[in-house]
C-alpha positions in Angstrom: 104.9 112.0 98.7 107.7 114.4 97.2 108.6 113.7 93.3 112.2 112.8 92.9 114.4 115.8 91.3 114.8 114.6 87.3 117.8 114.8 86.4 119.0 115.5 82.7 122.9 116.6 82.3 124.1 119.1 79.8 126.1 116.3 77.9 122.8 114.4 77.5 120.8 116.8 76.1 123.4 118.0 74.1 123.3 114.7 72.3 120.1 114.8 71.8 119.1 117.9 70.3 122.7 116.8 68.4 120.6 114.1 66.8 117.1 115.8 66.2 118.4 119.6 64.9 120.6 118.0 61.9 118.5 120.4 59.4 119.3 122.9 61.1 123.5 123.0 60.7 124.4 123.3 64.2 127.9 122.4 64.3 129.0 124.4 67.6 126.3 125.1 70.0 125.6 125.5 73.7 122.9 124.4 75.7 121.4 126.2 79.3 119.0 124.2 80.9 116.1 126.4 81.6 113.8 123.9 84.4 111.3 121.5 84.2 107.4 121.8 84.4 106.0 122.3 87.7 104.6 119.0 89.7 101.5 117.5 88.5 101.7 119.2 85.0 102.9 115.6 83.5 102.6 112.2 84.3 103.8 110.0 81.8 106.8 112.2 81.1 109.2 114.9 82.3 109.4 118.5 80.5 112.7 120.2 80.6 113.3 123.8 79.0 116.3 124.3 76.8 117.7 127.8 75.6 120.1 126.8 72.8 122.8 129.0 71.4 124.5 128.7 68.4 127.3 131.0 66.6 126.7 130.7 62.8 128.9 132.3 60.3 129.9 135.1 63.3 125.8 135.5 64.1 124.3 133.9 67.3 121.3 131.9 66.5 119.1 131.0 69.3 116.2 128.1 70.6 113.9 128.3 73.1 113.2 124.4 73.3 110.7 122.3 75.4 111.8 118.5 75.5 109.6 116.0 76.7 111.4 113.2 78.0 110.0 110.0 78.8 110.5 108.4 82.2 113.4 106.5 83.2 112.5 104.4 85.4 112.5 100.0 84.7 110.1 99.3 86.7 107.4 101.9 85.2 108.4 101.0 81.8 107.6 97.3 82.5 104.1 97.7 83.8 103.2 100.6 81.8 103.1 101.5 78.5 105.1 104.4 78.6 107.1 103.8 75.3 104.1 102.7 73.5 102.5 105.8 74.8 105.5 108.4 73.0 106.0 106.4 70.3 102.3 106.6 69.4 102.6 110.7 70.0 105.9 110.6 67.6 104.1 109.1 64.8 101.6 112.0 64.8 103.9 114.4 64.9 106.0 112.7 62.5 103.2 111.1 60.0 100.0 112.0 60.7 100.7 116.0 61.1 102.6 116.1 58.4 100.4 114.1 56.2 97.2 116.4 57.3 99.2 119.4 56.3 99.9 118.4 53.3 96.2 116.9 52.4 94.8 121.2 53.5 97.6 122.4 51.5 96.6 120.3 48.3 93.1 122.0 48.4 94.5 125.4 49.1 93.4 126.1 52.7 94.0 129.7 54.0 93.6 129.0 57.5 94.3 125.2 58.1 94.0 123.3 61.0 97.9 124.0 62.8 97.2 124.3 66.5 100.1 122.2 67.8 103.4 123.7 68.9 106.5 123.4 66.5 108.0 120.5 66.4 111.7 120.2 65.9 111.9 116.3 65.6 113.0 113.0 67.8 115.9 111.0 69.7 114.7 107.4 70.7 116.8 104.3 71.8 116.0 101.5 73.7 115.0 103.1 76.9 114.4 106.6 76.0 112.3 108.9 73.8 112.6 112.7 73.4 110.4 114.8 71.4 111.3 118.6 70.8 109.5 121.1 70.8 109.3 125.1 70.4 109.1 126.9 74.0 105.5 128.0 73.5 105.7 130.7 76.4 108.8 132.6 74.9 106.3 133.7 72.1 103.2 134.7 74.3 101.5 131.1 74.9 100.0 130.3 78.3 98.1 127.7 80.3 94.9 128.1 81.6 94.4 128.4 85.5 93.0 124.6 85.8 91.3 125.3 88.9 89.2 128.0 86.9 86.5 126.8 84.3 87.2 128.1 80.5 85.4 131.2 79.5 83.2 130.6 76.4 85.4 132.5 73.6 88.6 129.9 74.8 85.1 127.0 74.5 84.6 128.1 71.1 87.8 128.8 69.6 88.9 125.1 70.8 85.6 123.9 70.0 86.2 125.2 66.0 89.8 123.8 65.8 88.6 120.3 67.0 85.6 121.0 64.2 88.3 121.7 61.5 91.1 118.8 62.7 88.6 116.0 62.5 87.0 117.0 59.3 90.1 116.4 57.5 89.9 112.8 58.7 86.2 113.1 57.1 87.4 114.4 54.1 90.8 112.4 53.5 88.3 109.2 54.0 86.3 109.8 51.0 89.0 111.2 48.7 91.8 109.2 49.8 90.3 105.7 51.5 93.7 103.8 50.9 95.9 106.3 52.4 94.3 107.6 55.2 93.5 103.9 56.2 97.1 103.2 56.4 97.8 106.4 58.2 95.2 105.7 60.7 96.0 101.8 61.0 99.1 102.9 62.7 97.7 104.4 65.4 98.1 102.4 69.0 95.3 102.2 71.4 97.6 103.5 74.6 94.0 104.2 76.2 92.9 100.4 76.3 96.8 99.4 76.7 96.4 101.5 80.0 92.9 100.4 80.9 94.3 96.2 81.0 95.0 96.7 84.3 92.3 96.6 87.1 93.6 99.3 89.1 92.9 101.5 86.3 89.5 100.2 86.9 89.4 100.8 90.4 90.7 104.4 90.2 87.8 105.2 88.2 85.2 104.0 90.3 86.8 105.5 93.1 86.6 108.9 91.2 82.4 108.2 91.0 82.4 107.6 94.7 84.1 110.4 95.5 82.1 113.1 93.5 78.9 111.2 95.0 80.2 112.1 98.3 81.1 115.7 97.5 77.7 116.3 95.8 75.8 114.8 98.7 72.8 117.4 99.7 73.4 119.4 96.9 71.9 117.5 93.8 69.3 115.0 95.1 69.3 111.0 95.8 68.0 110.4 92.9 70.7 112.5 90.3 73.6 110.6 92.5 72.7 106.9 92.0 72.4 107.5 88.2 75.6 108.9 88.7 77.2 106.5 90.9 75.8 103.6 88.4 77.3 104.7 85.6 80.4 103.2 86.4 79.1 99.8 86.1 79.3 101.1 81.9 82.7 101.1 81.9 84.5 98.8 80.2 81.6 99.3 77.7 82.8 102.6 77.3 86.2 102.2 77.4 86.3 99.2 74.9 83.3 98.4 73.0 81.1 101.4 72.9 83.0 102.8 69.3 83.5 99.8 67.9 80.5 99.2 65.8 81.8 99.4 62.0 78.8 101.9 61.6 80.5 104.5 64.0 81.8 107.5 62.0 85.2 108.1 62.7 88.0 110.0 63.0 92.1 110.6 64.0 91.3 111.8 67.6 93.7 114.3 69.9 93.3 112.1 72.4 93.8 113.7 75.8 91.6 116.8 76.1 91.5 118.5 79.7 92.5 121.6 80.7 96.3 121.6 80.9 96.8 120.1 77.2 96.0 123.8 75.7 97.8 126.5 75.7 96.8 129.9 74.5 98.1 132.7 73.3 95.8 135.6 74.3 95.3 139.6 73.2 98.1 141.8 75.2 97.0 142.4 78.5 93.9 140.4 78.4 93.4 136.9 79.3 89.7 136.8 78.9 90.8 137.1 74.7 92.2 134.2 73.1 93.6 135.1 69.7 95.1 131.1 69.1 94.8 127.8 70.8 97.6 125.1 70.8 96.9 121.6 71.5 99.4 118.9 73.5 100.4 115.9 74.0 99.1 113.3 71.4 99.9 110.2 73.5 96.4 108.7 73.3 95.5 109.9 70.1 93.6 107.3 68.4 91.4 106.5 65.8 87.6 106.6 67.3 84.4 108.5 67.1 84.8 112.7 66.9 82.5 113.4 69.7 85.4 111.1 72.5 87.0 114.4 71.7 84.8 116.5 71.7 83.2 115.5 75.0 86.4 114.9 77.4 86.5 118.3 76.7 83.7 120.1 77.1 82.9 118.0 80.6 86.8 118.5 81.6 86.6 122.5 81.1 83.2 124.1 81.1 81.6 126.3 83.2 78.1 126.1 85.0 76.7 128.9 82.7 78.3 127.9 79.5 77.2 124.0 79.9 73.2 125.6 80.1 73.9 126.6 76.2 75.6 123.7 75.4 73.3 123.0 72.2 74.7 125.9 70.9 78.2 125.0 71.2 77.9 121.4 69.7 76.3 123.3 66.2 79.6 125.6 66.8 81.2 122.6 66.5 79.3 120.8 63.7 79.4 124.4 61.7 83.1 124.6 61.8 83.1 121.0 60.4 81.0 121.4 57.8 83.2 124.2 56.4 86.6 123.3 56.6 85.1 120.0 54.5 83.5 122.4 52.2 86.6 123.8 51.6 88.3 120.4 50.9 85.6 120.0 48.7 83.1 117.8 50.9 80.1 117.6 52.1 79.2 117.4 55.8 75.6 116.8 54.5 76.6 113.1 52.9 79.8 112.6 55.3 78.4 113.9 58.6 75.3 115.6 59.0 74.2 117.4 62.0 71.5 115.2 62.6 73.8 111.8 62.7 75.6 114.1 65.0 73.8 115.0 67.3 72.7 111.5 67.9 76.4 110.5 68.1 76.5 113.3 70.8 73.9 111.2 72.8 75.1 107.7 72.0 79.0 108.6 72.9 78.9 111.8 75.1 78.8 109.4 77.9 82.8 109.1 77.6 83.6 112.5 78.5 80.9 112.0 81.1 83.0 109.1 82.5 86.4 110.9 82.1 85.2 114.1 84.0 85.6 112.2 87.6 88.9 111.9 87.1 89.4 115.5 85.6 87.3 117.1 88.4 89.8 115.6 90.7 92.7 116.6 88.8 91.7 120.1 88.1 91.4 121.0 92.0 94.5 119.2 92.9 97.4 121.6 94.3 101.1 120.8 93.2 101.7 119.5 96.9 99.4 116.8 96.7 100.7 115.2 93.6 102.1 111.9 93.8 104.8 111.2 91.9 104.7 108.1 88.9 107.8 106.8 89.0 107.5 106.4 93.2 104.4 104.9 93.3 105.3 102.0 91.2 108.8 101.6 92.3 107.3 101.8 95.8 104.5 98.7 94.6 101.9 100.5 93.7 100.0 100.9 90.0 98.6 104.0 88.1 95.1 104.2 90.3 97.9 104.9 93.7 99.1 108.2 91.7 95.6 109.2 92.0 95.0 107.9 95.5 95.3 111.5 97.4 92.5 113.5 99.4 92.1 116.7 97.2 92.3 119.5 100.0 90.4 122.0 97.7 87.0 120.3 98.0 85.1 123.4 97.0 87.1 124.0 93.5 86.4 119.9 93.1 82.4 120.4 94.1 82.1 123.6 91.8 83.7 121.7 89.0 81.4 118.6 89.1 78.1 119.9 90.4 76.5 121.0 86.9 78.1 118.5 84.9 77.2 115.5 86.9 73.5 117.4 86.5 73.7 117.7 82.7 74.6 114.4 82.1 72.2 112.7 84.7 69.1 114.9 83.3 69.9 115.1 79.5 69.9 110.8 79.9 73.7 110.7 78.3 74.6 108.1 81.2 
């Protein structure tokens, strides 16, 4: 099913970056839109990119701009929560960002936790929300070919920014409980908002049976009826499994597979990532460290990389226990390795139960993808825009054979 062309006029755009740039004394400017993202690199929203051009005081001044737009469309904004979805990713770029800056800057960090893009600010009204953005590829940012597993330096360098982003939460708890439970209390759960709906259900369970298919004479009976059980867990996972008042917690990114990093990588060398940038806070959500932590390790590793994977969780836990050091914490009384490596085992299963669905999504060409705005308008519900046959089955079996393996034999599911 072909997407329907998105289309944003100068004059609208115009207003909006109008609105959000006040700071920035653009009286006179003018606006050449750029494009949009390809298919399939956004669901929930559209991405347009925006060269602005302004003449101050006889100098041009000039912005490469990405705005993500949220769709138009009644009928998806009725029986989704789209708006609840951006508004939740504007508060963290508004509030929570902010506020985490300002926390590392208090204790003097020389190399905080700052792997988002530049954000420029907001235009909402009733049925629309815009965030802006810095054009990440005009100053040597990339995505990863999703189809292709990470190598183990891009592992690690995302790895040790998710160790140093959540000990801030750690750290901000114990030295500033009030505040940091007010800035967390905001926080919408779009996840569970999404998950109300049944076909959200089904679309998972469908993702289970398809990988058991796939994996069918290459990992034995046995290995695939763990698997395929696991999705009677569920709406454990989805909804309870964090909840106990025990469960250490933290301000999550949210929405960790491959396309929600971009890097910017040593000149000619893609195997070299010098600095990692993470998108698209939509989800983000106050929960256990390790929801992170596994979405993305089971969404992006490689077969060879997942057989030291031990290694990368103290990677992890190391990076953690330093950046609180440096905030003047302790990892020892706030997280030790030992409570987490049992929270590894306890709530690793949800990056286990996300991978279906990011197996799927990793192989999937830009032909295939179904647009979000048709399927619903056309009667259908989130689990239709995920309905397709992948035609790539080898890039789907290569990405779920050894994770489906890992999780079956180290007893996560």
């Amino acid at each position: 099913m072909a997407a329907k062309a998105m289309i944003r006029n100068e004059d609208e755009i115009r207003f909006w970056l109008k609105s959000v740039l006040t700071e920035e004394n653009l009286d006179d400017f003018s606006v050449n839109i750029l494009g949009n993202s390809e298919k399939g690199d956004g669901y929930a929203g559209d991405i347009v990119f925006v060269r602005l051009t302004s003449a101050i005081a006889h100098a041009a001044k000039e912005y490469n701009l990405v705005l993500k737009c949220s769709k138009r469309s009644e009928t998806l904004r009725k029986t989704t929560p789209i708006k609840e979805a951006f508004t939740n990713e504007i508060y963290v770029y508004d509030t929570v960002l902010p506020v985490f800056t300002q926390f590392q800057r208090k204790h003097g960090i020389e190399n905080p936790f700052d792997s988002v893009p530049k954000y420029y600010g907001k235009f909402t009204d009733e049925n629309t929300e815009v965030l802006v953005f810095e054009n990440l590829k005009i100053v040597g940012y990339s995505l990863w070919n999703k189809k292709n597993p990470l190598t183990r330096k891009h592992i690690n360098m995302v790895v040790e920014e998710y160790g140093k982003f959540h000990a801030i939460s750690f750290a901000m708890q114990e030295q500033q409980p009030e505040k940091f439970q007010e800035l967390s209390s905001e926080l919408q759960d779009v996840f569970k908002l999404f998950m109300t709906s049944s076909a959200f259900e089904n679309m998972f369970s469908k993702g289970f049976d398809e990988v058991c298919d796939l994996l069918k004479g290459d990992l034995d009976d046995e290995t695939l009826i763990t698997w395929s059980n696991f999705r009677n867990q569920f709406n454990y996972i989805f909804s309870d499994m964090c909840e106990q008042p025990d469960v250490k917690k933290v301000i999550l990114h949210g929405d960790c597979w491959n396309n929600n990093f971009m890097y910017k990588h040593a000149f000619g060398n893609e195997s070299v990532p010098l600095k990692v940038a993470m998108l698209d806070w939509q989800i983000s959500k106050y929960s256990s460290p390790i929801v992170d932590l596994s979405y993305f390790l089971f969404a992006c590793i490689s077969k060879e990389d997942i057989e030291d994977l031990d290694e990368i969780l103290r990677l992890y836990h190391k990076s953690l226990s330093s950046h609180l050091h440096r905030m003047g914490a302790d990892s020892n009384k706030l997280y030790p390795l030992g409570i987490f490596l049992k929270d590894w085992k306890k709530f690793g299963r949800f990056g286990a139960s996300m991978s279906s669905l990011s197996f799927k999504v990793c192989a999937t060409d830009s032909d295939e993808v179904i647009d979000f705005v048709e399927a619903v308008e056309n009667g259908g519900d989130v689990g239709s825009v995920f309905s397709y046959d992948v035609k790539d089955k080898t890039t789907y079996k290569n990405r779920a054979r050894h994770v489906v393996k890992y999780v079956v034999e180290s007893g996560l599911i």
